[in-house]
C-alpha positions in Angstrom: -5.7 14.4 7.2 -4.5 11.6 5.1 -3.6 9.2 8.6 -6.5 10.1 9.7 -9.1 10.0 7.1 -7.8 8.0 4.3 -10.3 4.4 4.3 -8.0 2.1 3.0 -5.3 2.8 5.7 -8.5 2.6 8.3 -9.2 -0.6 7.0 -5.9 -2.1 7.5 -5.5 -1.2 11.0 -9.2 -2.8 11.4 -6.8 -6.0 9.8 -4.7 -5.7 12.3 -6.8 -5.9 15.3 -8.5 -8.9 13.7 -4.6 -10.6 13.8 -4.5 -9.7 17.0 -7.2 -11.5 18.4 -6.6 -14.4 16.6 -3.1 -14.8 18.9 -5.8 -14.6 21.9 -7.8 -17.2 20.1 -4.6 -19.8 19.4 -3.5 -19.8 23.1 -6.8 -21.1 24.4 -7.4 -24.5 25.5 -10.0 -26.7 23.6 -13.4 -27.0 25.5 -13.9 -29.8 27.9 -16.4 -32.6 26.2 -19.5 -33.3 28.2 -20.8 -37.0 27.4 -23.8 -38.8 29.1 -26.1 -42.2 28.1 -29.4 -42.1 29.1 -32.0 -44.5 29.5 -35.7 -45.2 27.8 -37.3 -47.1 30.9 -41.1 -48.0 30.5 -41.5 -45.3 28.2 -40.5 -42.8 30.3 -37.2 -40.3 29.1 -34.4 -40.2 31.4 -36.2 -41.6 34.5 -34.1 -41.7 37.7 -37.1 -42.9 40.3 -36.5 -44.8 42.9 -38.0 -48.1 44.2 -39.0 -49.5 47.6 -35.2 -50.5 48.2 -34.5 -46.7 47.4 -32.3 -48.1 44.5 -32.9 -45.9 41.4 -34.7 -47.4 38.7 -32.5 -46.3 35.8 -29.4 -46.5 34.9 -27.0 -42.6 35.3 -23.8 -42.3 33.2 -21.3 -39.0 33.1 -18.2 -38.8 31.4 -15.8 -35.2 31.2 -13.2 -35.3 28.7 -10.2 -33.5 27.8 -8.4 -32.9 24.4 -4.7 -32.3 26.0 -2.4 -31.0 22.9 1.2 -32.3 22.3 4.3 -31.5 21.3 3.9 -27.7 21.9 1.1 -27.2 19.4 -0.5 -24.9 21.1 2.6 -22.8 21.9 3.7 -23.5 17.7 0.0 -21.9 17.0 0.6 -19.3 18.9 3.7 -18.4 16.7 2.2 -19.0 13.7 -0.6 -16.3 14.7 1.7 -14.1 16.3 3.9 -14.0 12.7 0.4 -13.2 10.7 -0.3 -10.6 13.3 3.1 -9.0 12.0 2.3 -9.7 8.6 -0.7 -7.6 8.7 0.9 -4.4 10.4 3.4 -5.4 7.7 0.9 -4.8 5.2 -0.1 -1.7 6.7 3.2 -0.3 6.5 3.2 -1.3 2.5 -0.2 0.3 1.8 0.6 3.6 4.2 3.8 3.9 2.0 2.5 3.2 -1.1 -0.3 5.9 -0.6 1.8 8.1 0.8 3.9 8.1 -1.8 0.6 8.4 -4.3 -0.2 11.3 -2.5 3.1 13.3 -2.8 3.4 12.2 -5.9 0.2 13.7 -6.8 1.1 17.1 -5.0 4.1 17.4 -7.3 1.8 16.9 -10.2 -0.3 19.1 -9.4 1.9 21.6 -9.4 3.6 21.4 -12.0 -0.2 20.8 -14.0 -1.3 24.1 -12.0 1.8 26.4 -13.4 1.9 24.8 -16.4 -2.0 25.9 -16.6 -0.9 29.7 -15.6 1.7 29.6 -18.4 -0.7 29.1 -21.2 -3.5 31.0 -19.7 -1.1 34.1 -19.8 0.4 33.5 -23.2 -3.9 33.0 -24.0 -4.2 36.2 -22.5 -1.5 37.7 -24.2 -2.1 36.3 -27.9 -6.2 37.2 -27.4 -4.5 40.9 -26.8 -2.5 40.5 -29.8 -5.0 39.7 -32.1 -7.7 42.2 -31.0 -4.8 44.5 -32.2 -4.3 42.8 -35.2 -7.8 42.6 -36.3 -8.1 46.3 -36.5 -4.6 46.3 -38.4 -6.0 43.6 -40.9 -9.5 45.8 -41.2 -6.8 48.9 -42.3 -5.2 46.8 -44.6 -1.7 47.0 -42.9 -1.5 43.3 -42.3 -2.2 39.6 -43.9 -5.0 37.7 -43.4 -1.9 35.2 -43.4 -0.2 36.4 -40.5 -3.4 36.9 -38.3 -4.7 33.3 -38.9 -1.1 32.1 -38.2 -1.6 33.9 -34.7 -5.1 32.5 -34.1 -4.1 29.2 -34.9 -1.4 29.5 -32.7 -4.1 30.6 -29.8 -6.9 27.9 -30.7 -3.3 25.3 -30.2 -2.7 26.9 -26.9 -6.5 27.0 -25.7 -6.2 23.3 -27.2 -3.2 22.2 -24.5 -4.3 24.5 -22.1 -7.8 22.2 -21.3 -5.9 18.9 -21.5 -3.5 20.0 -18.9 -6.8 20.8 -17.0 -8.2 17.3 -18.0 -5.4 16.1 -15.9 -5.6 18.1 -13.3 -9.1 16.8 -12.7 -7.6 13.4 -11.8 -4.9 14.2 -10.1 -7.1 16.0 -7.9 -9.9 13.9 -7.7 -7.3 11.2 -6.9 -6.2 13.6 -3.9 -9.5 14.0 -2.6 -10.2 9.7 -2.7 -6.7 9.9 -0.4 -7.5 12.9 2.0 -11.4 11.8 2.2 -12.4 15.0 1.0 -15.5 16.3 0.0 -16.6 18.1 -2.5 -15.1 20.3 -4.9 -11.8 21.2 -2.4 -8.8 22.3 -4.6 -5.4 21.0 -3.1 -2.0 22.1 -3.7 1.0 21.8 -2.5 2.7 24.9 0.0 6.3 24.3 -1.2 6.4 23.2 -4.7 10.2 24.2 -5.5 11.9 22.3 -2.1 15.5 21.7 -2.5 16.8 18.2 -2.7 20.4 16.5 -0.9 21.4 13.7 -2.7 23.3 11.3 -0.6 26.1 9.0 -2.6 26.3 6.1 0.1 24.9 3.2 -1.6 25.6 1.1 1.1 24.4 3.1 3.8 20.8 3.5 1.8 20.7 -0.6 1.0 21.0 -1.3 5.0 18.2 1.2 5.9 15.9 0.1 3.1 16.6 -4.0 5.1 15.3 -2.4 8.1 12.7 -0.3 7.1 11.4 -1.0 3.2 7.8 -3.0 4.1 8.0 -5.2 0.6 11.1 -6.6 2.0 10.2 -7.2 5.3 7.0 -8.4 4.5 8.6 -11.0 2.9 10.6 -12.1 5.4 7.9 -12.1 7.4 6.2 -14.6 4.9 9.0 -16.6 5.1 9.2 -16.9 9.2 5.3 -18.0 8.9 6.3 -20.9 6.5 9.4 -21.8 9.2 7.0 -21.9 12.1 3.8 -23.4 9.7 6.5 -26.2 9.2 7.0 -26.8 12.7 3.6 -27.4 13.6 3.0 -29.5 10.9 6.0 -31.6 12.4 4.2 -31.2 15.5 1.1 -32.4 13.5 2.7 -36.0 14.0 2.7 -36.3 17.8 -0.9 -37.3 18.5 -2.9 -35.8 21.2 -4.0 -37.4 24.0 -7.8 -37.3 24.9 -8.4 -37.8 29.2 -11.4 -38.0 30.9 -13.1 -39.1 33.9 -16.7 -40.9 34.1 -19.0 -42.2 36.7 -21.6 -44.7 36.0 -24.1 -45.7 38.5 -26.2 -48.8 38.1 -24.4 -50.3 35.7 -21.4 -52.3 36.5 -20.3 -54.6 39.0 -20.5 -51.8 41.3 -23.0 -49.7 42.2 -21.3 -46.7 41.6 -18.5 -46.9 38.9 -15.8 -44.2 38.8 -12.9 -44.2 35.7 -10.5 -43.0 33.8 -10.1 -42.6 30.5 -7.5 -42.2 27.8 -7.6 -42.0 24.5 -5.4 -40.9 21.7 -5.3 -42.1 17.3 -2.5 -44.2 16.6 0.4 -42.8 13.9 0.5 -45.9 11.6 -0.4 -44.9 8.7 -1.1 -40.9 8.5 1.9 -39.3 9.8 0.8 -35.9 8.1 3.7 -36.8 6.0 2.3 -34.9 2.8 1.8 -31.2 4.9 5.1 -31.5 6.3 6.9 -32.1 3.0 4.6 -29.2 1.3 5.5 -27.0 4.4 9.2 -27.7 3.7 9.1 -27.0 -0.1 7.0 -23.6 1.1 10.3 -23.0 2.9 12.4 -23.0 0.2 10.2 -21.1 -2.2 10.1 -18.2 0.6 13.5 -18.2 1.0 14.4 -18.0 -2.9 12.0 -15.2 -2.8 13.7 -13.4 0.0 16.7 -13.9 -1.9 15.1 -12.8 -4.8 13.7 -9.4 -3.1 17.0 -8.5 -1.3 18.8 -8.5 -4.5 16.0 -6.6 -6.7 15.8 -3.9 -3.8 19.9 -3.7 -4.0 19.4 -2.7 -7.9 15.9 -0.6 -7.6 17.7 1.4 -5.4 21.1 1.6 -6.8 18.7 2.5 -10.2 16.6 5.3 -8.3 19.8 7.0 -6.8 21.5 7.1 -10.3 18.2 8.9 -11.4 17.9 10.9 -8.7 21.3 12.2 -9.2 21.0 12.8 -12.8 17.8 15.3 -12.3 19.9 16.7 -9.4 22.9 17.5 -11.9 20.2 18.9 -14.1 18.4 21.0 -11.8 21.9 22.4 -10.5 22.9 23.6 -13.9 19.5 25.3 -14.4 20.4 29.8 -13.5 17.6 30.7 -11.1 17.1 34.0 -12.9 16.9 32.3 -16.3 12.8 32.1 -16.3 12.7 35.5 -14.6 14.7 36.9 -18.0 12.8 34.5 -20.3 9.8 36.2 -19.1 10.7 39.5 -19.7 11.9 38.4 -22.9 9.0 36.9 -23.8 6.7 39.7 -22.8 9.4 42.3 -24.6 8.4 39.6 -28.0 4.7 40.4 -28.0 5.4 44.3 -27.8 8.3 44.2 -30.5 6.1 41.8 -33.1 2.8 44.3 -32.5 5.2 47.2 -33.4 6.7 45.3 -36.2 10.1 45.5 -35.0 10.1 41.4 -35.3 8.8 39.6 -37.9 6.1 36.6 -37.9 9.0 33.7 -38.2 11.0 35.1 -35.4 8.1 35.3 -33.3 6.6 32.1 -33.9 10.2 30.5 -33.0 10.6 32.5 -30.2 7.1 32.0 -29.0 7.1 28.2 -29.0 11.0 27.9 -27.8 9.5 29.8 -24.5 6.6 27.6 -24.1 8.6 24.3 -24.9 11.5 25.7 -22.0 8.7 27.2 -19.6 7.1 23.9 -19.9 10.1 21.2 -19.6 11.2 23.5 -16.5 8.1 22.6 -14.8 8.8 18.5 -15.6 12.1 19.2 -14.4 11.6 20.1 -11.1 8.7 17.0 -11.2 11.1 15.0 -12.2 13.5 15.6 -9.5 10.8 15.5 -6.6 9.6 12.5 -8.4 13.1 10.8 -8.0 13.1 11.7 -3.8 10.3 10.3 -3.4 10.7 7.1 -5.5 14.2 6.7 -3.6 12.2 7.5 -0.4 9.7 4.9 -1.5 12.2 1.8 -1.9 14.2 3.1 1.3 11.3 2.8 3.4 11.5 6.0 5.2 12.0 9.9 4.1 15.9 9.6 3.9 15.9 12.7 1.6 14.4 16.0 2.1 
């Protein structure tokens, strides 16, 4: 759905084909030039009639001409399209990754925002239980107003957090239906929210792929083969063209019928396009500082991303898998024991928010650590980890 629907990516492919035809458009020749003089003869326009001596009266003048490029410029134009072309499926690679990776991005979030919902609206479910209870104990007299309020405060907190994390949910999904082109009020989760995640530890191996396949970088090396091939048509610039042409003029030289040739073609004194070629050359160097300059930020982003990516891997490893299944037992165990007085208010309150705060930064957790994939995946270029 998202290659298919999503506008922006249709847009830049409709880019692209415009490139594309601009690389037809360099390789054609310029137009022939069509060039006649006419004559005004007794007040008559363009009268060719002939006298008694079947001469014509009026003068007939044709000349073709023909702009013939030098110095390959039609072949360096060529390039120089053909590089743009690049440049904009380049581009399209950048803004299919980048909205990619918005999109899984958004997926993870909305998981986590979409459990992290179903925590609080069970622990709302539970407290509302809870307090029903109590307010029959506080009517009997066999509890304080104290403890009850502490309870419902407690509940009007959680009811509190519980809209804001659907606030952002919302976005997230409105955000998900702008990159799936969905209409309507569609709610969109992800199948597999807990995939596991293989870290791989060579560096090297990673920077070499992300070369070949990470669209910033190559778009900039793209940008910098355009400047190489803009500077050699500017140097091409300096060769003047050469305009050719025949004409035939009847009645109007020492012949009666005149055919020539004609050649014509500015003389490189004084502009030699000297000032495009020199800022084509400085263009040069810029793109190659900033190739330099993207190679070696890449290097670090990614040796950064890998580092965090194996930190919420070492973190996620040394989480038990049954630990949230007992918590929740424990948890549910906590709201029978404190209605039967077998806990008191303090320990319940502790206990009650230690739950949430763990339930809750087990959910960033494994965000966190999809989050990391897919901003390692991001700078590589391609889905190197699954």
């Amino acid at each position: 759905m998202f290659l298919d629907n999503n506008l922006s990516l249709l847009a830049s492919k409709y880019n692209i084909d415009a490139s594309t035809a601009l690389i037809k458009q360099a390789k054609l020749w310029d137009n022939p030039l069509l060039l006649t003089d006419q004559n005004l003869y007794d007040g008559k326009f363009f009268s060719h009639s002939k006298t008694a001596s079947t001469e014509t009266s009026g003068q007939v003048y044709v000349q073709v001409q023909e702009l013939l490029r030098t110095a390959g410029k039609i072949k360096k134009l060529t390039a120089l399209a053909t590089t743009n072309s690049q440049i904009s499926e380049l581009q399209f690679e950048q803004v299919m990754h980048n909205l990619r990776y918005s999109l899984r991005s958004d997926l993870y979030q909305t998981n986590q925002l979409f459990f992290s919902i179903q925590l609080y609206e069970k622990e709302n479910e539970q407290l509302k239980k809870l307090l029903t209870a109590m307010n029959a104990q506080l009517q009997a007299g066999n509890i304080s107003q104290k403890d009850f309020l502490r309870i419902q405060a407690l509940q009007i907190s959680g009811l509190q957090d519980e809209a804001e994390y659907k606030k952002q949910l919302a976005d997230v999904q409105s955000e998900l239906r702008t990159l799936l082109n969905v209409q309507g009020n569609t709610f969109i989760i992800a199948e597999q929210p807990g995939e596991k995640v293989n870290v791989p530890i060579l560096i090297d191996s990673l920077i070499t792929s992300a070369k070949v396949n990470n669209p910033d970088y190559l778009l900039e090396k793209a940008n910098l083969l355009y400047s190489q091939n803009n500077l050699k048509y500017q140097q091409a610039l300096r060769s003047p063209d050469v305009t050719v042409g025949i004409e035939y003029d009847k009645a109007n030289s020492y012949v009666p019928n005149y055919y020539g040739l004609t050649v014509a073609l500015p003389l490189p004194i004084i502009n030699r396009n000297q000032g495009n070629i020199a800022s084509a050359g400085f263009t040069v160097k810029q793109e190659q500082t900033l190739v330099s300059e993207r190679e070696f930020r890449l290097t670090n982003d990614i040796q950064n991303a890998l580092n965090k990516l194996q930190l919420n891997f070492d973190l996620q490893k040394n989480v038990d898998a049954d630990f949230v299944r007992k918590y929740d037992v424990l948890m549910k165990n906590a709201f029978s024991a404190y209605q039967q007085r077998q806990m008191n208010l303090l320990d319940f309150l502790d206990l009650f928010s230690a739950y949430k705060d763990t339930q809750l930064k087990y959910l960033q957790q494994q965000y966190n650590l999809q989050k990391a994939k897919e901003d390692l995946n991001l700078l590589i270029g391609k889905d190197v980890i699954n």
